[in-house]
N, CA and C atoms as an extended XYZ file, in Angstrom:
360
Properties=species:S:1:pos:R:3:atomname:S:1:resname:S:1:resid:I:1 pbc="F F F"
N        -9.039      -27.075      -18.103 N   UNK     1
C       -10.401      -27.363      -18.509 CA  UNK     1
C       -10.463      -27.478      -20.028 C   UNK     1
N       -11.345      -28.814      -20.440 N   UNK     2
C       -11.338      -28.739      -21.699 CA  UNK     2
C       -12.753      -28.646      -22.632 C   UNK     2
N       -12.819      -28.176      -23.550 N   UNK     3
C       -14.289      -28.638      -24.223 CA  UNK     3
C       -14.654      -30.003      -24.919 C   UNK     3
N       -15.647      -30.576      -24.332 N   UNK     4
C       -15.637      -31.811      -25.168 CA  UNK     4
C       -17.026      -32.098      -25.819 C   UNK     4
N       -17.032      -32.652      -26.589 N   UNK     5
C       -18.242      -32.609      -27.444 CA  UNK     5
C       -18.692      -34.642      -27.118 C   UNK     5
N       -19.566      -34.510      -27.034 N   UNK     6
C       -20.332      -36.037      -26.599 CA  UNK     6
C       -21.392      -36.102      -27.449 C   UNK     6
N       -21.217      -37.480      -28.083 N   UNK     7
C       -22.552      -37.710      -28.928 CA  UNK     7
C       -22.565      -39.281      -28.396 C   UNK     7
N       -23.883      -39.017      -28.375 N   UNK     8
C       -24.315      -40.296      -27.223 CA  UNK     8
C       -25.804      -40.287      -27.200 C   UNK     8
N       -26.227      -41.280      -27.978 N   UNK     9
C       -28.443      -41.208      -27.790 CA  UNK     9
C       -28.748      -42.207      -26.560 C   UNK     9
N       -28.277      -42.442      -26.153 N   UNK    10
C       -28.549      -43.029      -24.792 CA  UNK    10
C       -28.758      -41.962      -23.730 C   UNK    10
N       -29.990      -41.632      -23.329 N   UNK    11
C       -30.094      -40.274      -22.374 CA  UNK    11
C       -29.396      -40.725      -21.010 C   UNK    11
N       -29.161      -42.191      -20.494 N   UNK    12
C       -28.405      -42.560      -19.100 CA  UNK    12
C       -27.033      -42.363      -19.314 C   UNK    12
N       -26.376      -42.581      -20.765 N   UNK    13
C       -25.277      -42.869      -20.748 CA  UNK    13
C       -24.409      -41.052      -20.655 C   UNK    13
N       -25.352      -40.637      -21.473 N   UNK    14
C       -25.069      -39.131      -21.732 CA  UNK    14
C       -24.986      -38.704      -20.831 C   UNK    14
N       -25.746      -38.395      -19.522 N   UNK    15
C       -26.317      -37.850      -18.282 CA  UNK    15
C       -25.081      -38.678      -17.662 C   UNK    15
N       -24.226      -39.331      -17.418 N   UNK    16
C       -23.330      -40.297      -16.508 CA  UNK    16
C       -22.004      -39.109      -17.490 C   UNK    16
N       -22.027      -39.462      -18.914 N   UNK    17
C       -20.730      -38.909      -19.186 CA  UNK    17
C       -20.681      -37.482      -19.261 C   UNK    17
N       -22.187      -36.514      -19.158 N   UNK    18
C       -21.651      -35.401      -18.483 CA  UNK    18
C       -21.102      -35.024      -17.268 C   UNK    18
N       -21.722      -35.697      -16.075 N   UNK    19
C       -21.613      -35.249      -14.402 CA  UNK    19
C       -20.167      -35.765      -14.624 C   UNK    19
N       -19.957      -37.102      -15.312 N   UNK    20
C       -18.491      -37.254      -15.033 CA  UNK    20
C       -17.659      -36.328      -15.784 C   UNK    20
N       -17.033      -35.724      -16.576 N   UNK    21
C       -16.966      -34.709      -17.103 CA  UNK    21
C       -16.845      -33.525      -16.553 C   UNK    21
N       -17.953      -33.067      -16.183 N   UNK    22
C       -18.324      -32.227      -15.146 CA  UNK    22
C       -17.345      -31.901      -14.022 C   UNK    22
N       -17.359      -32.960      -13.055 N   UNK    23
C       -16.886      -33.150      -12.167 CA  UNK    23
C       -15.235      -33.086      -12.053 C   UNK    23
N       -14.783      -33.611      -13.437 N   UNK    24
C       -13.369      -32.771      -13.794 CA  UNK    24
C       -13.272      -31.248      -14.193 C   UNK    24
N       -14.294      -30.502      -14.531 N   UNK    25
C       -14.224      -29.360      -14.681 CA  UNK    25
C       -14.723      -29.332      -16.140 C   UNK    25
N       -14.772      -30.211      -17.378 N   UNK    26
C       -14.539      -29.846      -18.210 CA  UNK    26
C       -15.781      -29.391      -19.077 C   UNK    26
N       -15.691      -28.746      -19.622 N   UNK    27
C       -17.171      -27.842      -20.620 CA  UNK    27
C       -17.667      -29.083      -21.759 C   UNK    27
N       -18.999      -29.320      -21.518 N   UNK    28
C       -19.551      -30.494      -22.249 CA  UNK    28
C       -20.315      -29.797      -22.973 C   UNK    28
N       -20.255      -30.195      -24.243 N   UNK    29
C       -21.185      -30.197      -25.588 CA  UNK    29
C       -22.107      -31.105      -25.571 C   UNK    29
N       -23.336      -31.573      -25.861 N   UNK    30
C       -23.871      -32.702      -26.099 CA  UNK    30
C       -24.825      -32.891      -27.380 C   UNK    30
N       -24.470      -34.179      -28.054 N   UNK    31
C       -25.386      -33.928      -29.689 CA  UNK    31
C       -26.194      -35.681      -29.098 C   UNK    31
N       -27.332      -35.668      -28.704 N   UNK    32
C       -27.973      -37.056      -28.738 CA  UNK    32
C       -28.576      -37.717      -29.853 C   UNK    32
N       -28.998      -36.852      -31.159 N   UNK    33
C       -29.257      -37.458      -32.324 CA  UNK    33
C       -27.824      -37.680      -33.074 C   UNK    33
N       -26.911      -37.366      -33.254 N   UNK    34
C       -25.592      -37.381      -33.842 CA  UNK    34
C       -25.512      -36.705      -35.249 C   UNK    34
N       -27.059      -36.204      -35.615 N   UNK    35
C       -26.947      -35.803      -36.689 CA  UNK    35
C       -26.151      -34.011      -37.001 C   UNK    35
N       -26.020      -33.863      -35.716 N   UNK    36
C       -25.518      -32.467      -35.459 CA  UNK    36
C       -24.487      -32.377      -35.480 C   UNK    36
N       -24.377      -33.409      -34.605 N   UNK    37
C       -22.227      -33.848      -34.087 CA  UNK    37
C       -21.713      -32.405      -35.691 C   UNK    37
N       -21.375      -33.195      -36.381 N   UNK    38
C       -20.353      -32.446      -37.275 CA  UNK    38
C       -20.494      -30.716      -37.520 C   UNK    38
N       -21.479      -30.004      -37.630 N   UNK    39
C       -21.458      -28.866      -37.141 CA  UNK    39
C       -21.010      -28.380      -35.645 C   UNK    39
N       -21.873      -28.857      -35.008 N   UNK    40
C       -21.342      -28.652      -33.869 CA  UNK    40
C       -19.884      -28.581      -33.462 C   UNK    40
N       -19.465      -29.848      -34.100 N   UNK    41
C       -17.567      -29.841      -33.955 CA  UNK    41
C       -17.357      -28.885      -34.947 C   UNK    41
N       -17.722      -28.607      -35.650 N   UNK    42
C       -17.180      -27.284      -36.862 CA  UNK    42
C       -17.385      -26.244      -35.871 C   UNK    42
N       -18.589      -25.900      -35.254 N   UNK    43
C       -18.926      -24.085      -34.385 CA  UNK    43
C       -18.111      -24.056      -33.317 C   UNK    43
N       -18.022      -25.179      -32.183 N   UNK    44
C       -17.123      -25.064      -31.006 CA  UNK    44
C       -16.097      -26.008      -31.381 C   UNK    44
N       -15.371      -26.103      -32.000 N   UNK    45
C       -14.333      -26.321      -31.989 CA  UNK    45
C       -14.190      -27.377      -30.698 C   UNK    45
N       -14.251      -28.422      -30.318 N   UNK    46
C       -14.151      -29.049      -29.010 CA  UNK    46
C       -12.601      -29.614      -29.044 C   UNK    46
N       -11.887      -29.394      -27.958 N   UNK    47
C       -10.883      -30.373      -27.684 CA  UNK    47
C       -10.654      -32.108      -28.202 C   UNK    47
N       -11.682      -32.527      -27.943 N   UNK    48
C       -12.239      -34.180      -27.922 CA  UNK    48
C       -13.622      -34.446      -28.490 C   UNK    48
N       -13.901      -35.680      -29.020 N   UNK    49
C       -14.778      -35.969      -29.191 CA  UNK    49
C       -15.471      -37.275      -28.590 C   UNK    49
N       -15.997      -37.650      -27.393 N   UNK    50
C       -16.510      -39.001      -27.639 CA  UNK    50
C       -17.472      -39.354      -28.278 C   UNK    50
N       -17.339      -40.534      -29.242 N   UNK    51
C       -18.151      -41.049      -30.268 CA  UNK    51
C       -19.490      -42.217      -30.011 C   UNK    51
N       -20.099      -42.286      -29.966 N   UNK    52
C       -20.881      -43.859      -29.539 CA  UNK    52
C       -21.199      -43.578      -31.880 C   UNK    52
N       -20.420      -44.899      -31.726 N   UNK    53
C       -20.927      -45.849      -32.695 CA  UNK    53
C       -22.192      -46.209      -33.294 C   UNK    53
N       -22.877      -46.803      -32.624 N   UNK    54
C       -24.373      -47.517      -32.854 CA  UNK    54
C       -25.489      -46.227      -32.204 C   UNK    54
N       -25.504      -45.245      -33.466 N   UNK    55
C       -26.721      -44.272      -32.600 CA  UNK    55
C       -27.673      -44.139      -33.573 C   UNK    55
N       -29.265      -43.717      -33.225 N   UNK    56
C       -30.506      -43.895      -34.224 CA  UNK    56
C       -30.384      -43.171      -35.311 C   UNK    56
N       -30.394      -43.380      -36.551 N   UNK    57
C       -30.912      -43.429      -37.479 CA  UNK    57
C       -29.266      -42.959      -38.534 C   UNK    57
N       -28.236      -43.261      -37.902 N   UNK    58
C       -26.675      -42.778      -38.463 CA  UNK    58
C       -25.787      -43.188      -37.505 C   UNK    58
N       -24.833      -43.583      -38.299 N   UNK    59
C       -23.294      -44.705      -37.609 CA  UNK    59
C       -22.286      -43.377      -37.459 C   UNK    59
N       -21.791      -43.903      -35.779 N   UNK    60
C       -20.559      -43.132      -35.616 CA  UNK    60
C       -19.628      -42.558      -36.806 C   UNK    60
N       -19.747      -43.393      -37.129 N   UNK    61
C       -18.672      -43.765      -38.407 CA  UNK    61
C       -18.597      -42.768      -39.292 C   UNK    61
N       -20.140      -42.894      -39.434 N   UNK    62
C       -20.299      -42.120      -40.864 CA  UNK    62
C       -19.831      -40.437      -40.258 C   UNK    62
N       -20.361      -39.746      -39.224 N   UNK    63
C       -19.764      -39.027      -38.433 CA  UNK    63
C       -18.055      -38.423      -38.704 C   UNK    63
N       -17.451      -40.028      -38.124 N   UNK    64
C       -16.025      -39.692      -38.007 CA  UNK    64
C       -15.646      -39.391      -39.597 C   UNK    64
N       -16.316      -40.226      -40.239 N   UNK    65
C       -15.720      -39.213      -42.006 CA  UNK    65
C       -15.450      -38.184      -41.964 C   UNK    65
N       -16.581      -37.742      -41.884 N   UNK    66
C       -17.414      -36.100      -42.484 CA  UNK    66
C       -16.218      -35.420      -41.209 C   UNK    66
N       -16.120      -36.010      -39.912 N   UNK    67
C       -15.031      -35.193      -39.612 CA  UNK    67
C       -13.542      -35.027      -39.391 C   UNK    67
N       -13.197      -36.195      -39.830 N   UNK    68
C       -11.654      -36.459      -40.386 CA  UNK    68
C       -11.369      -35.757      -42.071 C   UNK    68
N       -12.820      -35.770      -42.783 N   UNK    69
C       -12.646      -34.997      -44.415 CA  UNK    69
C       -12.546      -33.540      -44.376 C   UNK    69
N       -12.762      -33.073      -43.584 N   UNK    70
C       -12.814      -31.727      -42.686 CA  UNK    70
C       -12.055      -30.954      -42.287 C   UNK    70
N       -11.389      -29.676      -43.129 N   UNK    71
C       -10.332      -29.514      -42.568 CA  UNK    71
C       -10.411      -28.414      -41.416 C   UNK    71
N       -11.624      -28.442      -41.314 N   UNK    72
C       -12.130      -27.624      -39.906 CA  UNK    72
C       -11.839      -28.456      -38.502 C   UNK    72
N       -12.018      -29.431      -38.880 N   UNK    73
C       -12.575      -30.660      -37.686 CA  UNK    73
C       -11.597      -32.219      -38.021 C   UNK    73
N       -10.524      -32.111      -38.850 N   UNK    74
C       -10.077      -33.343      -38.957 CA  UNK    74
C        -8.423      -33.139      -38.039 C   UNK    74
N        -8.539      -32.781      -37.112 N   UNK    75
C        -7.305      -32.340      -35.834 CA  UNK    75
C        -7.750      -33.065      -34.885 C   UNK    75
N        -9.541      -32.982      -34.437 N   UNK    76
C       -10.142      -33.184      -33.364 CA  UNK    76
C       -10.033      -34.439      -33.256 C   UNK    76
N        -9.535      -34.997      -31.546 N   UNK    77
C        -9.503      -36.429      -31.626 CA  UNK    77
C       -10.712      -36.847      -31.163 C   UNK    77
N       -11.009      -38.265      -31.938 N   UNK    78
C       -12.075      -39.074      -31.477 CA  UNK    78
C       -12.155      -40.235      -31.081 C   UNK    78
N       -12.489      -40.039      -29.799 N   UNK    79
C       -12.765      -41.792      -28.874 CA  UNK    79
C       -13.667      -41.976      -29.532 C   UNK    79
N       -13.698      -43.531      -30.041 N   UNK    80
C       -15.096      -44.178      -29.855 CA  UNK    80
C       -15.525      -44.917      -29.026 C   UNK    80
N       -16.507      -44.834      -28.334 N   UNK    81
C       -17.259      -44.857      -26.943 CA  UNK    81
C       -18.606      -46.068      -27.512 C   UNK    81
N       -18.288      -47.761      -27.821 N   UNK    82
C       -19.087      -48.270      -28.109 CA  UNK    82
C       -19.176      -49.683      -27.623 C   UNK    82
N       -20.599      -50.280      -27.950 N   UNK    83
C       -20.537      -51.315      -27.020 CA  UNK    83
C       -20.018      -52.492      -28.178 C   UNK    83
N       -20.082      -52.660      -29.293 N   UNK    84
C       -19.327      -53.163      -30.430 CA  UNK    84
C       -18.249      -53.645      -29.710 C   UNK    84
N       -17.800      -54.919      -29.110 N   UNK    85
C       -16.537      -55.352      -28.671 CA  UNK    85
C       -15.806      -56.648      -29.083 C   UNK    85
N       -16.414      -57.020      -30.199 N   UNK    86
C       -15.337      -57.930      -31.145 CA  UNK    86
C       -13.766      -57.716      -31.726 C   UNK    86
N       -13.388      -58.063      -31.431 N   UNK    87
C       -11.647      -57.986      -32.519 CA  UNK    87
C       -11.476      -56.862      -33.305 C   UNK    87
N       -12.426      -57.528      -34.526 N   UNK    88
C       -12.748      -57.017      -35.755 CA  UNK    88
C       -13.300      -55.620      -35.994 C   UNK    88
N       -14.341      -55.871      -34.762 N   UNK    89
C       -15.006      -54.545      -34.840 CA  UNK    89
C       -14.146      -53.166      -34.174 C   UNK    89
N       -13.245      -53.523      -33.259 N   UNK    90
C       -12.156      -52.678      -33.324 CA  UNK    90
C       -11.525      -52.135      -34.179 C   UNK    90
N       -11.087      -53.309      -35.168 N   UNK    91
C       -10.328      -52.824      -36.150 CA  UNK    91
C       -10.626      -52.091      -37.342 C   UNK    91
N       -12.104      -52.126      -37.270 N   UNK    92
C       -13.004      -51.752      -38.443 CA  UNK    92
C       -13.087      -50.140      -37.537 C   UNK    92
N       -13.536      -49.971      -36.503 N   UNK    93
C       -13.650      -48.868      -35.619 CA  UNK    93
C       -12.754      -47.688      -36.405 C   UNK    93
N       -11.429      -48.541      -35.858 N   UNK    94
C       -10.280      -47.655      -36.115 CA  UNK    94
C        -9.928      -47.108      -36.913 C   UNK    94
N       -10.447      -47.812      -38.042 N   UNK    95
C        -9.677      -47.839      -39.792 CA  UNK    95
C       -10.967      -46.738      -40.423 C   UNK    95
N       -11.698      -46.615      -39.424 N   UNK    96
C       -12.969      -45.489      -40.225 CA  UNK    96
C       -11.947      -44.136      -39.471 C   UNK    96
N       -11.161      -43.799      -38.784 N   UNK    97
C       -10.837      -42.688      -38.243 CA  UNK    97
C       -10.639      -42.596      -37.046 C   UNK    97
N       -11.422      -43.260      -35.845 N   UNK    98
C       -11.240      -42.769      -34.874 CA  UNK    98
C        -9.841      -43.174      -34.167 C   UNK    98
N        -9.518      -42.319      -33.399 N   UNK    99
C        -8.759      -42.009      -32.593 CA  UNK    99
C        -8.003      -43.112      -31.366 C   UNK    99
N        -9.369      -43.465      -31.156 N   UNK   100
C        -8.789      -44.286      -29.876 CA  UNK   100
C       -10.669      -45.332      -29.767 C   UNK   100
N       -10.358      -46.343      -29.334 N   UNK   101
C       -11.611      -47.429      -29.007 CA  UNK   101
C       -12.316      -47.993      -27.700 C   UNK   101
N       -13.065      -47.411      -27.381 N   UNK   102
C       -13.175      -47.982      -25.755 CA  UNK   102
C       -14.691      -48.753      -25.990 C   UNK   102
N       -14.547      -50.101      -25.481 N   UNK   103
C       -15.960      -51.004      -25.501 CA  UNK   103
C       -16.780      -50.646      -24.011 C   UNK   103
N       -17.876      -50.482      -24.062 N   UNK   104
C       -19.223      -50.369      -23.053 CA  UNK   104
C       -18.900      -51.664      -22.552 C   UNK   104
N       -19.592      -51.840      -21.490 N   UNK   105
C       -19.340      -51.174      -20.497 CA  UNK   105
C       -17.717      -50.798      -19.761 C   UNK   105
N       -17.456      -49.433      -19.383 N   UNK   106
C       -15.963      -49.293      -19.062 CA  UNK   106
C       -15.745      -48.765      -18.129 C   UNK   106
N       -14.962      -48.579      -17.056 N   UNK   107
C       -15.149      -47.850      -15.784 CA  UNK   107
C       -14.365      -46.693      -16.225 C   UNK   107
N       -14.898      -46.136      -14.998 N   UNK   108
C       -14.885      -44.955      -14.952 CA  UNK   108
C       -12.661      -43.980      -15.284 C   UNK   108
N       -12.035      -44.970      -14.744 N   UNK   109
C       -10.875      -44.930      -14.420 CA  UNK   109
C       -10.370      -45.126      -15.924 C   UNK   109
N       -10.910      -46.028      -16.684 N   UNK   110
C       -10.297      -46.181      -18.081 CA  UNK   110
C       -10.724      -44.771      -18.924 C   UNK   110
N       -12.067      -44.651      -18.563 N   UNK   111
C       -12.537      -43.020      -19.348 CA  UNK   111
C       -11.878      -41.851      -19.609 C   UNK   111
N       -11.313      -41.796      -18.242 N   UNK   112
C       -10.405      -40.726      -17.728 CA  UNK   112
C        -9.003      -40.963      -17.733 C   UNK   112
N        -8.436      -41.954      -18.419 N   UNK   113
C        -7.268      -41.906      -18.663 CA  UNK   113
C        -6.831      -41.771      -19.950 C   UNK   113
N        -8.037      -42.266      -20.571 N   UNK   114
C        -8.330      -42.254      -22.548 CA  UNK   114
C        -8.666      -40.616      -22.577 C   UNK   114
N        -9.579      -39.647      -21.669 N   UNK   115
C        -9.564      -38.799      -21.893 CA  UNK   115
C        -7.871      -37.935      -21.763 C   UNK   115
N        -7.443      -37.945      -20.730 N   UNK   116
C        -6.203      -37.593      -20.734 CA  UNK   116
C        -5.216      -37.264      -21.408 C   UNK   116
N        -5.373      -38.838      -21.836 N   UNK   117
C        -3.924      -39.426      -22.938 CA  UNK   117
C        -4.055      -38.139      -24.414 C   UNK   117
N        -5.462      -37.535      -24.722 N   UNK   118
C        -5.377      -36.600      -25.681 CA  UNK   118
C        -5.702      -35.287      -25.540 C   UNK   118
N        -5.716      -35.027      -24.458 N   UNK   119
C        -6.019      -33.468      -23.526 CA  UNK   119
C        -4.483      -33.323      -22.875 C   UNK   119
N        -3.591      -33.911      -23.097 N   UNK   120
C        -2.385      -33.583      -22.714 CA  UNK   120
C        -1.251      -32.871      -23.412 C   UNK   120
């Protein structure tokens, strides 16, 4: 079982990636404004992070800084979990920090293998 921290302002998307989550066993955090995310990953320490990119009023991004500059929180890996699915915007994704890139919409089977690949 792992802890994972989810930042996600989409209340459907959030509510889908807890039960799924869940349903593996694993202990969910949830930040829906994202403005928390980085404490939050500083207090519980989470295994993982999934990221959504495009959330109100502050960019994933800016996020993955503050927690890659961090030497509390710059271990923690981070999916980004966004619907952003250009080339470019991958590559821009990546080059801010995160971890690993998954474009919206994604099934369920890719989630859980991206989760895996860094819970292992």
């Amino acid at each position: 079982m792992a802890k994972i921290l989810v930042v996600e302002d989409n209340e459907l998307n959030l509510k889908l990636f807890c039960d799924l989550l869940t349903i593996k066993k694993h202990q969910v955090i949830t930040s829906q404004e994202g403005h928390d995310a980085f404490q939050l990953a500083k207090d519980q320490q989470p295994d993982l992070i999934l990221m959504d990119i495009q959330l109100n009023g502050i960019s994933g991004t800016d996020i993955v800084h503050e927690l890659k500059a961090s030497i509390d929180t710059k271990s923690i890996p981070v999916i980004a979990v966004t619907a952003f699915a250009m080339k470019h915007d991958e590559e821009k994704i990546m080059s801010e920090g995160c971890d690993m890139y998954l474009s919206k919409p994604l099934s369920i089977e890719q989630l859980f293998e991206a989760i895996d690949r860094y819970l292992k």
